[in-house]
C-alpha positions in Angstrom: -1.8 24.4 15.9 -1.9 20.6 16.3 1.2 18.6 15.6 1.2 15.5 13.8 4.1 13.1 13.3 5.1 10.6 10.4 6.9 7.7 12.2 9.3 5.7 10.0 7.7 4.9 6.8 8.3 4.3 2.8 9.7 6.8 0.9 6.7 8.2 -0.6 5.7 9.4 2.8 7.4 12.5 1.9 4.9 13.2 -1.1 2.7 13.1 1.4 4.8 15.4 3.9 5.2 18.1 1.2 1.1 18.5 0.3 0.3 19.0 4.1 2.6 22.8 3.6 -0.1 25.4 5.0 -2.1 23.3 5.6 -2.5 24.4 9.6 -1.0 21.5 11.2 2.3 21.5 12.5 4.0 18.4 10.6 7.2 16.2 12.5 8.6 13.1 10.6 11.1 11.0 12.4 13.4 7.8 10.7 16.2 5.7 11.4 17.7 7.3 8.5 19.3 10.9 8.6 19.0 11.5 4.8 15.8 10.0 4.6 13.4 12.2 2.2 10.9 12.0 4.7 13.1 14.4 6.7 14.0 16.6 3.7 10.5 17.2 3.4 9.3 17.7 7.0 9.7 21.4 9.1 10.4 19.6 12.6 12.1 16.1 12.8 13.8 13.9 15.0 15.9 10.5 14.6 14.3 7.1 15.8 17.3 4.8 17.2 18.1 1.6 14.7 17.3 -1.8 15.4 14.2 -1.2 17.9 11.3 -2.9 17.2 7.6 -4.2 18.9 6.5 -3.0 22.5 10.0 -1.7 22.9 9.7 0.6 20.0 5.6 1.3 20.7 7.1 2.9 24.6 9.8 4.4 22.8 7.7 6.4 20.6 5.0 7.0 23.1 7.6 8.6 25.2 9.4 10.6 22.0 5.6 11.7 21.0 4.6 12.8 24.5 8.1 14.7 25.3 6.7 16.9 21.9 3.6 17.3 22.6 2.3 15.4 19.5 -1.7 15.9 18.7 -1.4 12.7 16.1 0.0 9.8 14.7 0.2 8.7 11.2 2.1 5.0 12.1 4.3 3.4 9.1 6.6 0.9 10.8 4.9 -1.4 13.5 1.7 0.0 11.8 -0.4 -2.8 13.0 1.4 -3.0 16.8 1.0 0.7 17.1 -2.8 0.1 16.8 -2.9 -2.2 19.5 -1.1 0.7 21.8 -3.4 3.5 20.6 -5.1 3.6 24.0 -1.7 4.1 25.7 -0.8 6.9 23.2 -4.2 8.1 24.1 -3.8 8.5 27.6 -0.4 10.4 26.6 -2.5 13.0 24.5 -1.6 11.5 21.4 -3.8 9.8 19.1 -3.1 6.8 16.5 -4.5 7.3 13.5 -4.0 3.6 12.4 -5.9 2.5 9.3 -7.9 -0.7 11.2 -7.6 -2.1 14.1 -4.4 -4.6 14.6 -6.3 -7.9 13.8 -8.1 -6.0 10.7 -4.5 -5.2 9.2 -3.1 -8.1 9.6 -6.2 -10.2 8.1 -5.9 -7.7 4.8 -2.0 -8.3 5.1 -2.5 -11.9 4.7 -3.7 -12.2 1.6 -4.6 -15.9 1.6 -6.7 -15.4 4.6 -8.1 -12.0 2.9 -9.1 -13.5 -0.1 -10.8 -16.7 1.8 -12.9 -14.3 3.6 -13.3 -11.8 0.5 -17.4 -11.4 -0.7 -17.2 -11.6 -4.5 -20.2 -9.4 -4.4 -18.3 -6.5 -3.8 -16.1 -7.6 -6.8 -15.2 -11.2 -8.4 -11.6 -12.5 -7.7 -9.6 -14.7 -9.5 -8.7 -18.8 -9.0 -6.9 -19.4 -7.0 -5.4 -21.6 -4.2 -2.3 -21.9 -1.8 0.8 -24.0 -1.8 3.9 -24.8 0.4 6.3 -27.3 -0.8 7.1 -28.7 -3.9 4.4 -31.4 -3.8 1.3 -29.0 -3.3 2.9 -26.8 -5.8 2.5 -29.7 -8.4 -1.1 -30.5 -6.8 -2.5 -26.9 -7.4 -0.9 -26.6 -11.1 -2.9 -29.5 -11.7 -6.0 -28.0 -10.2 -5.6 -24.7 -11.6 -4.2 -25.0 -15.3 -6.5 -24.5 -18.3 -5.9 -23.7 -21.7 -5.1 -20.2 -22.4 -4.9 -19.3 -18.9 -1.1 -18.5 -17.2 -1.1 -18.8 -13.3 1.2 -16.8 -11.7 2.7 -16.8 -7.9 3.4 -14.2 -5.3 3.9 -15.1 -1.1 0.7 -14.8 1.1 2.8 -12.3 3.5 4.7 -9.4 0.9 4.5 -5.8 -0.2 4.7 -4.2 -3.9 5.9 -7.1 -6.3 8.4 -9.1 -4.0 8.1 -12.5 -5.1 5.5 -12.4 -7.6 6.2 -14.4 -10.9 4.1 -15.3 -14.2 4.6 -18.8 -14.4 5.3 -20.0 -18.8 5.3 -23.3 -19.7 8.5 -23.6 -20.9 11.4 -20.8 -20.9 11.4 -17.8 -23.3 14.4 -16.4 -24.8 12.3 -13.4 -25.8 11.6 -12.8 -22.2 14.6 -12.8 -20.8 16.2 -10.9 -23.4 13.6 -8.0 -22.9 14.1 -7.8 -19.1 11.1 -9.1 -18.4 11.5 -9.7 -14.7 8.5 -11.0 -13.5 8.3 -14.1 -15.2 9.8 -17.5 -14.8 9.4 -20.9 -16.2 7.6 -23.8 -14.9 10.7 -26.0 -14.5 12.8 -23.0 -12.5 9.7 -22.3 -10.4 9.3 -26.3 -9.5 13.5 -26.2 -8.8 12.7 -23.3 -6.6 9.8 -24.5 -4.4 11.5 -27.7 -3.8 13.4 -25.9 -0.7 12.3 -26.7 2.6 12.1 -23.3 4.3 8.7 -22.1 1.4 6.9 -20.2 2.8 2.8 -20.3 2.1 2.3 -18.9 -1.7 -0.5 -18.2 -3.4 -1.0 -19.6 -7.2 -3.7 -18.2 -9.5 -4.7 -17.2 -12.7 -3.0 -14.3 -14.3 -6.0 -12.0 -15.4 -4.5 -10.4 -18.9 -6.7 -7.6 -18.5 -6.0 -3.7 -17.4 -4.2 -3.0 -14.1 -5.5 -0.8 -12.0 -4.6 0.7 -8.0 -7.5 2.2 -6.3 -6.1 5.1 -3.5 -8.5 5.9 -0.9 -9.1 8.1 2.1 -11.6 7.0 5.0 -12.8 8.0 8.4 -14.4 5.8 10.6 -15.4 3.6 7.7 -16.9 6.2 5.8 -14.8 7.0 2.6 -14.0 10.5 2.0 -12.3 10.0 -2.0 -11.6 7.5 -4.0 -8.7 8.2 -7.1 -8.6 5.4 -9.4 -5.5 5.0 -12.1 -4.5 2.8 -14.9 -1.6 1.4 -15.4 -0.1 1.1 -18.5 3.6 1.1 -20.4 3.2 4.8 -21.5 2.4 6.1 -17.3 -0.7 5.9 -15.7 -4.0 7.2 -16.1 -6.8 8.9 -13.7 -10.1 6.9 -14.7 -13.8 7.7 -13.9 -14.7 4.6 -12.6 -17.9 5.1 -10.4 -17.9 1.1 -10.1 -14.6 1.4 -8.5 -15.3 4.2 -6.3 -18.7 2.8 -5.3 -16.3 -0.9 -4.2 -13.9 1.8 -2.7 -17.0 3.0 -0.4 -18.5 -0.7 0.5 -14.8 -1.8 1.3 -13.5 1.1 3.9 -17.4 0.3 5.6 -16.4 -3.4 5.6 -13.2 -2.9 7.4 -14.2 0.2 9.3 -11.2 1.8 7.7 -9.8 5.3 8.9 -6.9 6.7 7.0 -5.4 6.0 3.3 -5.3 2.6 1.9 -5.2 1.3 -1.6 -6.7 -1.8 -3.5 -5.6 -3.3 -7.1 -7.8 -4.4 -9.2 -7.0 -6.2 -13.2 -9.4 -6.6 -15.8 -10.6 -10.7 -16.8 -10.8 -10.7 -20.2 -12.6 -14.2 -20.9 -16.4 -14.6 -22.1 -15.6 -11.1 -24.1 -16.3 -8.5 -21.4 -13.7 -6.7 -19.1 -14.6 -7.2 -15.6 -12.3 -5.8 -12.4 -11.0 -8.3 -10.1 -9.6 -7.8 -6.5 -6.6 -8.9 -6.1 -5.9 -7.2 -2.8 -6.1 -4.5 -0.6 -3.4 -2.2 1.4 -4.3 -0.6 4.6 -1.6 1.7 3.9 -0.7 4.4 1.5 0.3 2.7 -2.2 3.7 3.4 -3.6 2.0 5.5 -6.7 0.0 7.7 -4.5 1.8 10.8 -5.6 0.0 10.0 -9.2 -3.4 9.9 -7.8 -2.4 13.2 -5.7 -2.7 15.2 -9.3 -5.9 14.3 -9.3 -6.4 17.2 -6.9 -6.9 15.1 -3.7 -4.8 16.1 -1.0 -4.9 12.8 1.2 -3.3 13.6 4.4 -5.3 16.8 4.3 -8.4 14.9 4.3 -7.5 13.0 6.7 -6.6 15.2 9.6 -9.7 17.3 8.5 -11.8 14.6 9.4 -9.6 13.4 12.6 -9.8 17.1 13.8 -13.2 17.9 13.0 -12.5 20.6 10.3 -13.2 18.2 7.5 -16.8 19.7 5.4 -18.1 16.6 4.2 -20.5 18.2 2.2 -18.0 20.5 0.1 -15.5 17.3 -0.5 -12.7 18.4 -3.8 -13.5 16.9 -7.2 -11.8 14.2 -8.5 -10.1 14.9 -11.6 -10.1 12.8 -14.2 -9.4 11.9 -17.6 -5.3 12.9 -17.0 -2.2 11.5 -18.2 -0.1 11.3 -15.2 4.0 10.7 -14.8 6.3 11.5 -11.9 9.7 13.4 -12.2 12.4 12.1 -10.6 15.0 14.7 -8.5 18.0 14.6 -6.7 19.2 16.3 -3.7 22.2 16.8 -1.9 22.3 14.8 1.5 25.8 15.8 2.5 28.6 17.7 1.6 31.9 17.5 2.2 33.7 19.0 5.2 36.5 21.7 3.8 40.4 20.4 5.4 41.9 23.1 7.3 44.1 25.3 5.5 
């Protein structure tokens, strides 16, 4: 039975922990954290130490891999870095099953760089442009702003939503009231970018159409399945969108992509027709991925299929579609409290 380990990684990890049960492969997850759900979820597991980062942590889990006889890697933190060191984990009898190579992930991680580089071909992207102080912020609102079209901002280098902002013209009491988190007004967003430390941010036009996250499996560049979902206030819903799935395939062959990685697409609405725009892509698993796991694709499954040979391409599952989807939050005990002697 081979043995594959999650390193440290997001908490949805664990969804995909939980769908590898049976599935033949021995499954070890290891984190900083002692209560992490990764390790609730995982048979065999072992604790990383904290603060250890870089080559130091790429050795360290070399070592902690090769002491355990571990068949495969699935990398979450230092994803990128652990690339780099995949012929060292090699030679140790472990593989790296890293989603690109390290200059791959960190091009896609960039999204200013990404999107320079993107081929509108494989689908149209909105305007945009890049800013980093105060002045070049003013510049590109200039260059950007049309009637009925909001910009919004988000930092070149993030993950999820950190930092991203609708830009309004002026504040909205209506906004703020609702909790609507994500937006901010021209004047605080100008008071904002006038510190000196900005990083690069990219401003562009906020496409009011549908939102949609692509989740993906690929080997070698070859995609394996492709779930696509819609977001929308009531949950999230699994599309048929061969369009999607056909940019899914020409995407994971661009990058020569092996693993699970996600792209997230919204709907322009101008010239009355609904086209999907990239607005990025994740060489890593998406933070929804247990929605597009109903869909009856078993991700890491297909993975280490096609890693270990076992994967038949030719009897691939269906993709479900047409479902309502909406996750169920639980809670679990981490620790209990120690009984005082009598």
């Amino acid at each position: 039975m081979k043995k594959v380990l999650f390193n440290k990684n997001f908490s949805v990890t664990a969804a995909q922990i939980t769908a590898l049960t049976g599935s033949g492969y021995e499954i070890w997850a290891s984190h900083t954290d002692a209560g992490h759900g990764m390790l609730a979820a995982a048979p065999h597991t072992f604790l990383e130490p904290r603060g250890l980062i870089g080559d130091e942590y790429a050795d360290w889990l070399r070592r902690a891999c090769e002491e355990r006889g571990i068949d495969a890697l699935i990398p979450g933190k230092e994803r990128e870095l652990l690339a780099r060191h995949a012929p060292a984990f090699a030679a140790s009898g472990t593989a790296v099953l890293a989603p690109a190579s390290e200059d791959t992930q960190r091009h896609l991680e960039r999204k200013d760089e990404f999107l320079r580089a993107w081929d509108p071909a494989m689908l149209p992207i909105p305007r945009w442009t890049t800013f980093d102080s105060l002045g070049s912020f003013d510049a590109a609102w200039d260059a950007l702003r049309e009637d009925g079209t909001r910009l919004c901002v988000k930092p070149a280098r993030g993950i999820y939503a950190s930092g991203f902002r609708v830009i309004l013209e002026r504040p909205d009491l209506g906004s703020f009231l609702k909790g609507e988190l994500y937006q901010m007004s021209h004047a605080a967003a100008r008071e904002l970018f006038a510190a000196p430390d900005l990083p690069t941010m990219l401003l562009m036009h906020t496409l009011e159409g549908a939102e949609r996250s692509v989740d993906c499996v690929a080997w070698q560049g070859r995609l394996i399945r492709a779930v696509v979902r819609r977001k929308s206030p009531d949950g999230q819903q699994i599309e048929s969108r061969p369009d999607l799935v056909q940019a899914a395939a020409q995407i994971a062959r661009h990058y020569g992509l092996s693993g699970i990685f996600n792209f997230q697409t919204k709907d322009d609405l101008r010239g009355g027709t609904r086209v999907a725009n990239m607005l990025e892509i994740n060489a890593r698993a998406s933070g929804g991925l247990r929605y597009s796991m109903a869909a009856g694709v078993n991700f890491p499954r297909l993975l280490l299929d096609a890693w270990s040979g076992a994967l038949d391409w030719d009897a691939l599952p269906p993709v479900q579609t047409g479902l309502d989807v909406a996750e169920d939050k639980v809670v679990r005990v981490v620790s209990r409290p120690v009984p005082e002697p009598a």
